[in-house]
C-alpha positions in Angstrom: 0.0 0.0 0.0 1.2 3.6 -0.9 0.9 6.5 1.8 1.3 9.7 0.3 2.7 11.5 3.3 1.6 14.8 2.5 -2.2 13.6 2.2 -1.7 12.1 5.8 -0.3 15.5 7.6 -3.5 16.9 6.2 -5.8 14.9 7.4 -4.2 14.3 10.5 -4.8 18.1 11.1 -8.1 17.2 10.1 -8.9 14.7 12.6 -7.0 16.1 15.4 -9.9 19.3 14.8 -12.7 17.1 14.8 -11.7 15.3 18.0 -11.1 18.9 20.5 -13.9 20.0 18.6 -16.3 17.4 19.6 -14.0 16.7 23.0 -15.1 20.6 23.7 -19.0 19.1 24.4 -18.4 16.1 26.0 -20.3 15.7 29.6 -16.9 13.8 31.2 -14.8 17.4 31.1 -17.1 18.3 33.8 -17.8 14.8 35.8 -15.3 12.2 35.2 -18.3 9.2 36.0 -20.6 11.4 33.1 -20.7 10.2 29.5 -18.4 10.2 26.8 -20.9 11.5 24.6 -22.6 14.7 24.5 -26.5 14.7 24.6 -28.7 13.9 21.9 -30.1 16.8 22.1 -26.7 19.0 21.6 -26.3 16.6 18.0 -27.0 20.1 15.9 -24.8 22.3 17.4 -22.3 20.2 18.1 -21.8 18.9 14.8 -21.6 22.4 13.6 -18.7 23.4 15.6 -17.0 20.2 14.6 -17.5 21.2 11.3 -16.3 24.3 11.6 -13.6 23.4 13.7 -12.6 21.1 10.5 -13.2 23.8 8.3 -11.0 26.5 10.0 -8.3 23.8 9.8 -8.5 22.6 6.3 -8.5 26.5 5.5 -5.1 26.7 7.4 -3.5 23.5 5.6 -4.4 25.2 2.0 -6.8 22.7 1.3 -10.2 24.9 1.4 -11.2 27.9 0.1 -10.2 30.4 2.5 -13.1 32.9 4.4 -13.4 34.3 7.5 -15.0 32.5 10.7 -18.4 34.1 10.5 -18.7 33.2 6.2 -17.7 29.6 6.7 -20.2 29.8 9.9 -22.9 30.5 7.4 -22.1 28.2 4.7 -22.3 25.2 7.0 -25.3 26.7 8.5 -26.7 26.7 4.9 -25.5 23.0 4.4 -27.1 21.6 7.4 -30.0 19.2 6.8 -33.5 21.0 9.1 -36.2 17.7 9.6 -39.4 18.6 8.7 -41.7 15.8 9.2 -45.5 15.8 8.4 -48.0 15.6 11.2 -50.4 12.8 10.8 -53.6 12.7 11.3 -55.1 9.2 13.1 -58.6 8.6 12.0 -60.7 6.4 14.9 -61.9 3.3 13.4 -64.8 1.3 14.1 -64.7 -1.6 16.5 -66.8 -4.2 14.4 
């Protein structure tokens, strides 16, 4: 197997972002017995500010398009999938 070391060094920046990024909302930097894992409902904003912690960092290696913080804020922000679900509508039916 060929490893391009260049290619590694860049995404080692990469993943090193993504880790104090999402290490930044972990519950066990405040209780050592707490979980790993930040809450469910934290998912959104957390995985924004891993993104953009990956983004600022990709922007530092030269391999993204440099903007400033609050620009590459936005485009994620625009990028991000919003749920809409339908409501439904339960009709009674008839004991028979």
């Amino acid at each position: 197997m060929y490893w391009n070391l260049d290619e590694y060094s860049e995404a080692k920046g990469s993943f090193l972002a993504e880790y104090y990024g999402y290490s930044e909302y972990s519950p066990a930097r405040q209780a050592s017995t707490a979980s790993l894992y930040p809450m469910v409902e934290d998912v959104r904003e957390v995985s924004r500010h891993v993104a953009l912690a990956v983004g600022l960092e990709a922007q530092q290696s030269c391999v993204a398009e440099r903007t400033s913080r609050e620009e590459l804020g936005r485009r994620i922000t625009a990028q991000m999938w919003i749920p809409h679900y339908p409501r439904l509508k339960y009709k009674a039916q008839a004991l028979k």
